[in-house]
N, C-alpha and C positions, 0 to 999 in steps of 0.2 A: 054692368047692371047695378042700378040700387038693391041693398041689400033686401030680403022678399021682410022682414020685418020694419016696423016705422024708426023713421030717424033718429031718433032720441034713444028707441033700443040700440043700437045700431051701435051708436057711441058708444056707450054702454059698455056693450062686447070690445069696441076697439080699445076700452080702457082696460078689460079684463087683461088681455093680447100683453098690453103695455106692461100689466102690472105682475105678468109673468117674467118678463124679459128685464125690467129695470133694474138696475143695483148699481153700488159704487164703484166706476171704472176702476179697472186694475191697471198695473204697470203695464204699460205697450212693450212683446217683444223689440229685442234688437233688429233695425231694419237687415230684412234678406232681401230683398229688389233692386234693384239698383234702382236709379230718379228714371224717372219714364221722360222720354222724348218723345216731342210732335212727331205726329208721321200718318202713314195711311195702311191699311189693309190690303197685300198686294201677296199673289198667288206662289204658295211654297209648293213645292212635293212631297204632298200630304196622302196618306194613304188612309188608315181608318182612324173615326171621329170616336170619343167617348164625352160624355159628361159625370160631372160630379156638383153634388151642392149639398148643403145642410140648411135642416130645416125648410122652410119657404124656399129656399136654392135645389133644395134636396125635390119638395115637387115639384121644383119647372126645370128638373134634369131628368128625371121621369117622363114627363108631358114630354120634353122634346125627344127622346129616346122612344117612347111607343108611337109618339105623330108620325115623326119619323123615320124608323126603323129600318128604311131601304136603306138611309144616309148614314145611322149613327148603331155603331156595334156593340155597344154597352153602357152601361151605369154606374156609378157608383154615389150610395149618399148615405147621412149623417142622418138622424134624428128627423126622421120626413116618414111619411106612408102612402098610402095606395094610390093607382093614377085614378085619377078624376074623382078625388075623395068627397071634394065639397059638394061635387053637384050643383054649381055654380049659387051655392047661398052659403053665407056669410056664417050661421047661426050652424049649419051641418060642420062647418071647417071647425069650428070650436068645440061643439059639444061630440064630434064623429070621429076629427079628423085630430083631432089633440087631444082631447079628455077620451072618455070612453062611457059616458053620460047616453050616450046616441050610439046604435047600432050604425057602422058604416055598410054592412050591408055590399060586404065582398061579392059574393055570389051577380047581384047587380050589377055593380061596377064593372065586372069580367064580361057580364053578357051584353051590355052598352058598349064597352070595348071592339066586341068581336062584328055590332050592328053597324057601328060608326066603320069598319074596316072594309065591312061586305058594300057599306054604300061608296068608301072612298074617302070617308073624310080623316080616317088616320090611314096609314101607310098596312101593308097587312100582316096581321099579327102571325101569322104563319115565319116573319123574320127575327120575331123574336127566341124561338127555339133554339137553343146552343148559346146563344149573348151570352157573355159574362158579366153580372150584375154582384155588387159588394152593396151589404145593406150593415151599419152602423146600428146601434142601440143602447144607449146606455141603462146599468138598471136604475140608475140615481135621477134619468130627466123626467121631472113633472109638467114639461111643459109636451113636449109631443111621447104620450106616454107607450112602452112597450109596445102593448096589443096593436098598437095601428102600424110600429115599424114591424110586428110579426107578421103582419097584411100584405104589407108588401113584400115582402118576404114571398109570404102561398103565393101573391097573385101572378108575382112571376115566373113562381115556381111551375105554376098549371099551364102558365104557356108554355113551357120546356126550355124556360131560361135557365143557366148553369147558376145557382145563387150561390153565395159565400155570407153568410149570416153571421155575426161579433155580434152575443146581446148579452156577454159575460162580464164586461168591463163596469167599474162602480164609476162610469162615467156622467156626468150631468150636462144637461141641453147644448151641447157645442159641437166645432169641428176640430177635432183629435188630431194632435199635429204634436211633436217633439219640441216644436218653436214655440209653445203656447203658454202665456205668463200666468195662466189659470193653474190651480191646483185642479184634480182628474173629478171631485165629485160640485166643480161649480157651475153656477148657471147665472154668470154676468160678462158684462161688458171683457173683452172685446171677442167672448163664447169662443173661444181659442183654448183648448185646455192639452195640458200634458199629462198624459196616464202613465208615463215610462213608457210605451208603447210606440212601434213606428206603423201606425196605422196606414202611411200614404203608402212604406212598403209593402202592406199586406192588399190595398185595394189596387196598387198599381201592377202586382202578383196576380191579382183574379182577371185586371182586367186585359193585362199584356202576356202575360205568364211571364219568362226569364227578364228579371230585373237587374239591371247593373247600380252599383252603390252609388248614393246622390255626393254631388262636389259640394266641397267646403262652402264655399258662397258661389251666390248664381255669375257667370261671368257675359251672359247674352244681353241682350237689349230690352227693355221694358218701351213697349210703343206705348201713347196717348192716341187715340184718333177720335174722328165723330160719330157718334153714333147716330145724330140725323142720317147719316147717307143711308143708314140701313133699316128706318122706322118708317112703316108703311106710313104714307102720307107727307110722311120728310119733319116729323117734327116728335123729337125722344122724349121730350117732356109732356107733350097729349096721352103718349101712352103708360107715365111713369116710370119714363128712366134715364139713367142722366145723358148731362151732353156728350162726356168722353168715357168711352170706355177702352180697356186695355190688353196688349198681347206680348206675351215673353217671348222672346224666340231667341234660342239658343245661335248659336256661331254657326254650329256643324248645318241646320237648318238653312240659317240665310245665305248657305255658300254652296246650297242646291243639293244635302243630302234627304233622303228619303226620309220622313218625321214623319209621326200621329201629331194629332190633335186631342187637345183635352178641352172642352169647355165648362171651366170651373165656377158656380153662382152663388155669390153668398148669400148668409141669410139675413132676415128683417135687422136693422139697425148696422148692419156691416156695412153698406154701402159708399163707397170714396167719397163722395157728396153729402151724407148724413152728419148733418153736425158736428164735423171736422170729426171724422172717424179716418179719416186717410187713407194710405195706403196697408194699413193692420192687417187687412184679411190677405190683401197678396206679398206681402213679407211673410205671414203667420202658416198661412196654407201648406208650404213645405212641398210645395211642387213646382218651384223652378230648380232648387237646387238638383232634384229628380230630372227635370226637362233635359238640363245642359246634358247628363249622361246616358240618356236614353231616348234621344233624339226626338225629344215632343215639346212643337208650341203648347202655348198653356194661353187659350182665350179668356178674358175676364171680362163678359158684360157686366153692365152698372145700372142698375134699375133705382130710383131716388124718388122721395117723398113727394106724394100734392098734395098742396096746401089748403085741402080739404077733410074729412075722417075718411073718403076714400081706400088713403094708402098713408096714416100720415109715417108709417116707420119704416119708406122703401126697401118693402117687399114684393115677389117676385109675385106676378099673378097667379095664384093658384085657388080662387074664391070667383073668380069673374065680375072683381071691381073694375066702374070705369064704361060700367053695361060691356064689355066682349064676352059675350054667349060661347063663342068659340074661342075661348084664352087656354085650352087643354089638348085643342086639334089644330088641321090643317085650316088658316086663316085668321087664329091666334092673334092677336097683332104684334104682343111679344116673341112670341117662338115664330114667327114669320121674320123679325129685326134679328134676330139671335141667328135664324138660321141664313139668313145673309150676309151675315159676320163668316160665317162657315165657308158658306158657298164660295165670298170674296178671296180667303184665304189659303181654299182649294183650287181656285181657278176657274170654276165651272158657275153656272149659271142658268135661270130658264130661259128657255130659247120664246123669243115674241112671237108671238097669233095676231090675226086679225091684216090689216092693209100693210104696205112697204114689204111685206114676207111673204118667200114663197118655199115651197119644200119641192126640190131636188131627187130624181129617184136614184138609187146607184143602179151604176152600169156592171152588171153581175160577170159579163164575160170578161171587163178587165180589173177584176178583182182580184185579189191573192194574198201571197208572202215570199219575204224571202227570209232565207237561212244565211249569217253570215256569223265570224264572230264578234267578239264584245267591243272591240273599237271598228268595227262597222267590215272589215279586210275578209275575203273568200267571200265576197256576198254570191247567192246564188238562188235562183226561183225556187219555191218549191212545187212538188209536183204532185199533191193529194189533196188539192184546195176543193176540186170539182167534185170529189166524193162526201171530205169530212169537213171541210168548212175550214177556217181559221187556223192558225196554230198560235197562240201566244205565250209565251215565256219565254221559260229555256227547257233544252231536251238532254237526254243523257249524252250528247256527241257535243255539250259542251256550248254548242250552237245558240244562239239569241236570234227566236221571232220577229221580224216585222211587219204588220198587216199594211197591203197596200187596199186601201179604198177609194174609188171613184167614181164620180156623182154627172148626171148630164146636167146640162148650165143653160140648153135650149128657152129654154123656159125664163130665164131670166128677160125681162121685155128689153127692147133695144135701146141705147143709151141709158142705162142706169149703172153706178157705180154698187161694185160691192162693198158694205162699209162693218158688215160684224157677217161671221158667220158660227155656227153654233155645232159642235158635236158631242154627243155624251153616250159614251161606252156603260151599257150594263151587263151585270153581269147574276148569276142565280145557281146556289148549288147545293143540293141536298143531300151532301153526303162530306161537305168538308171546304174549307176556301184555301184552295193550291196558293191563291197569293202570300198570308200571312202563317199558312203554314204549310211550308214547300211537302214533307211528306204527308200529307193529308191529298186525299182522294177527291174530285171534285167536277161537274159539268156545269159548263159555261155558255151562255148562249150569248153573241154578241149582238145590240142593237146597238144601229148608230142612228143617233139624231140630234149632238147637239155640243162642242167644244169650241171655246174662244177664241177669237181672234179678231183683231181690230184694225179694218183697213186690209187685211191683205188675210191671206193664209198662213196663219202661224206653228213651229212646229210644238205649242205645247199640246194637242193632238198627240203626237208621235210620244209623245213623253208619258202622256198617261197611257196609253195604249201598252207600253214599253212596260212598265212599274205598277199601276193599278188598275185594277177593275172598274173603279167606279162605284157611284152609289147601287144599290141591288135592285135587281127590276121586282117586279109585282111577287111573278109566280114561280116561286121554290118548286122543282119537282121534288116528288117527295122520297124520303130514301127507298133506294131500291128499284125506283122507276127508270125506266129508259131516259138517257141523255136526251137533250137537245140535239141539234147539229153540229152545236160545236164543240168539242169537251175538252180542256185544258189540263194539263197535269203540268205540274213547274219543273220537277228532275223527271218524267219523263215520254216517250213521245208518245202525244193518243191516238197518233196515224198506225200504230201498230197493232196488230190483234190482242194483243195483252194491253195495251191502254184501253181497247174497246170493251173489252172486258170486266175490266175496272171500273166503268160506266155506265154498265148494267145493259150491253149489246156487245153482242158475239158479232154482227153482220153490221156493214155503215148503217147509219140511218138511209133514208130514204134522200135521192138530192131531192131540192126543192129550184127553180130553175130561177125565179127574182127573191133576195131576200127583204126581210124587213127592215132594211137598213135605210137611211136618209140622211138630208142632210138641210139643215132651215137655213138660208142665204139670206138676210136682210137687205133690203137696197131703196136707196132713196131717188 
């Protein structure tokens, strides 16, 4: 949108912005990246997503963390405050969402948060509860001051997010890195500053828990790819952002181990593309040397200047320049590219509607599991599917789950090729997520409708099923409520009265005789 005041103010403010942020470059750390190579965006085993940004990075890792919430399990940001502070004008982001001139008007914000949830147009805030969220603060930045990162802070705090607050450090407007050629109280170029402090271990602590110590230098791969493929309408620079953006991936990652995702966003003037600012922010960040050792790609989109007052110091939409009304929810045109970046990386995807598609009901009688162990040997049926549903994990006898699911194909019309088909496992749990933390208590209701495969049936299905959840479905029961149908426990079985128990039922649930499961077939 144009900003709600006339043009010429408008400037105005974007010189204010500028004349906060200018000063004379410092020395660039020593590069930590290695040189990034061409390449493409292609599906790891990826389990849970987080983001992180500072500043203008700092709001649009918020916006994708609350839009999103079923997909992304936490936060962490730098010198940034409340979601949807601006209120899509230009003039609130300055005098609200940076100074403290303008009441930003928390309470508001919370209650348009919870409206947009009930309609659908963010994800629901009921998954916010538990996240782990790391909020940054320096007392030295004048540029996004205190009280608005304190904001952030409550407002996550009220949804029942686990918050970890640092607003003790005499740090100035930047992203806190050990790498950082800044002295801890500056606020210039390349806003990389060193406090003595290892701030990625204390946000990479809140947001994974047990950390293992970062290597010497990153020794993974730095990809380049395009970020057309992943901008609604096919073109990065309509929306403000550049053409390549980029993805570390560790060794142990691209040779099929289980990895997070981090997706990391700088702020206004960082950008690879901004006036030969380079590679500064992801050498300076301090979270690949972190990735190689603790099994996490590190995504780095790249949002880049238009050569209008727009956006001219590519910055991350969090004003709704550009006219997108919806640059903080679902439809975003940024957090829609960003989270396609994601999607690409996890493997998963939305399943197409409308002509060439058809959904598939499952065939519930031959549905199941079997029990076998860990390189597949003693496989054997199990034999409590028709009571309690599912079992996936592993069980105390040491055992690994395999869900077998299967769909009728009648329906497919005659001579048509299958050419993608779509499955996506969710999952919901109000009392603990057995995936990422094996003793934690947990019910899980499995819907299928939607995993990839191109041309045939492929087994990365089997593999997510096997390893993760999935993004979360809608509806959290709430603690203490009765399970779903299905309820999963990772060490151990829920087919037994003491797992049902622990699920908040003495007695199975109820069967139910078709499930809600599916499955979208594409065919041309």
């Amino acid at each position: 949108m144009r900003p709600s005041r006339p043009r010429r103010l408008a400037a105005l403010l974007l010189s204010a912005v500028t004349a906060l942020l200018l000063a004379e470059p410092a020395s660039p750390a020593e590069a930590a990246a290695p040189a990034p190579v061409p390449g493409a965006l292609t599906p790891y085993a990826i389990g849970s997503v987080y983001t992180a940004g500072v500043s203008a990075g700092g709001f649009m890792a918020t916006q994708l963390h609350v839009a999103y919430s079923g997909e992304i399990s936490g936060s962490a940001v730098f010198a940034s405050g409340p979601y949807n502070c601006a209120r899509n004008a230009l003039s609130t982001a300055l005098d609200a969402c940076m100074n403290t001139t303008q009441d930003l008007q928390l309470a508001a914000l919370e209650q348009t948060t919870r409206d947009w949830s009930a309609q659908g147009l963010v994800d629901p805030v009921a998954n916010l509860s538990g996240d782990p969220v790391y909020v940054f603060s320096g007392t030295g930045d004048t540029t996004v001051k205190q009280p608005v990162a304190t904001a952030l802070a409550d407002f996550y705090g009220h949804f029942g997010a686990r918050v970890r607050y640092n607003r003790s450090t005499a740090a100035g407007h930047a992203w806190i890195s050990p790498l950082g050629p800044n002295s801890c109280a500056a606020t210039q170029s390349p806003w990389i500053n060193d406090c003595g402090t290892d701030a990625e271990r204390e946000l990479l602590g809140q947001l994974l828990g047990t950390v293992s110590a970062p290597a010497a230098a990153p020794s993974g791969s730095l990809i380049r790819f395009d970020q057309n493929a992943y901008a609604p309408g096919g073109s990065a620079a309509a929306l403000s952002m550049g053409e390549d953006g980029f993805a570390y991936v560790p060794k142990s990652c691209a040779d099929g181990a289980a990895c997070t995702l981090m997706v990391a966003l700088h702020g206004c003037k960082q950008a690879y593309g901004y006036q030969g600012f380079g590679s500064r922010f992801l050498d300076g960040a301090y979270l690949n040397e972190y990735a190689d050792t603790n099994g996490m790609i590190v995504l780095y989109p790249q949002a880049a200047a238009t050569g209008t007052l727009e956006n001219p110091n590519a910055c991350w939409n969090w004003w709704g320049y550009l006219g997108d009304s919806a640059y903080a929810r679902h439809g975003g045109k940024q957090i829609e590219a960003v989270m396609g970046m994601v999607r690409a990386l996890r493997g998963t995807t939305t399943p197409p509607s409308g002509g060439g598609s058809v959904t598939l009901s499952s065939v519930d009688a031959q549905d199941g599991y079997v029990k076998a162990a860990a390189d597949g040997s003693g496989a054997v049926l199990g034999t409590l599917e028709d009571s309690l549903g599912f079992a996936l994990g592993r069980g105390t006898d040491g055992k690994v789950n395999r869900t077998l699911l299967s769909f009728d194909t009648s329906a497919i019309p005659a001579g048509k090729e299958i050419t993608r088909a779509y499955l996506t496992v969710a999952r919901s749990s109000g009392s603990g997520d057995p995936w990422s933390s094996p003793s934690a208590t947990g019910c899980s209701r499995t819907s299928v409708r939607a995993a990839s495969a191109a041309a045939r049936w492929r087994p990365p299905t089997g593999r997510l099923l096997r390893r993760s959840p999935g993004p979360r479905s809608s509806a959290r029961p709430r603690r203490g409520a009765r399970c779903p149908r299905t309820c999963h426990r990772r060490r151990s079985q829920p087919w037994t009265a003491a797992g049902r128990r622990r699920c908040g039922s003495v007695s199975p649930p109820p069967r139910r005789r078709r499930r809600t499961s599916s499955s979208t077939r594409r065919h041309r």
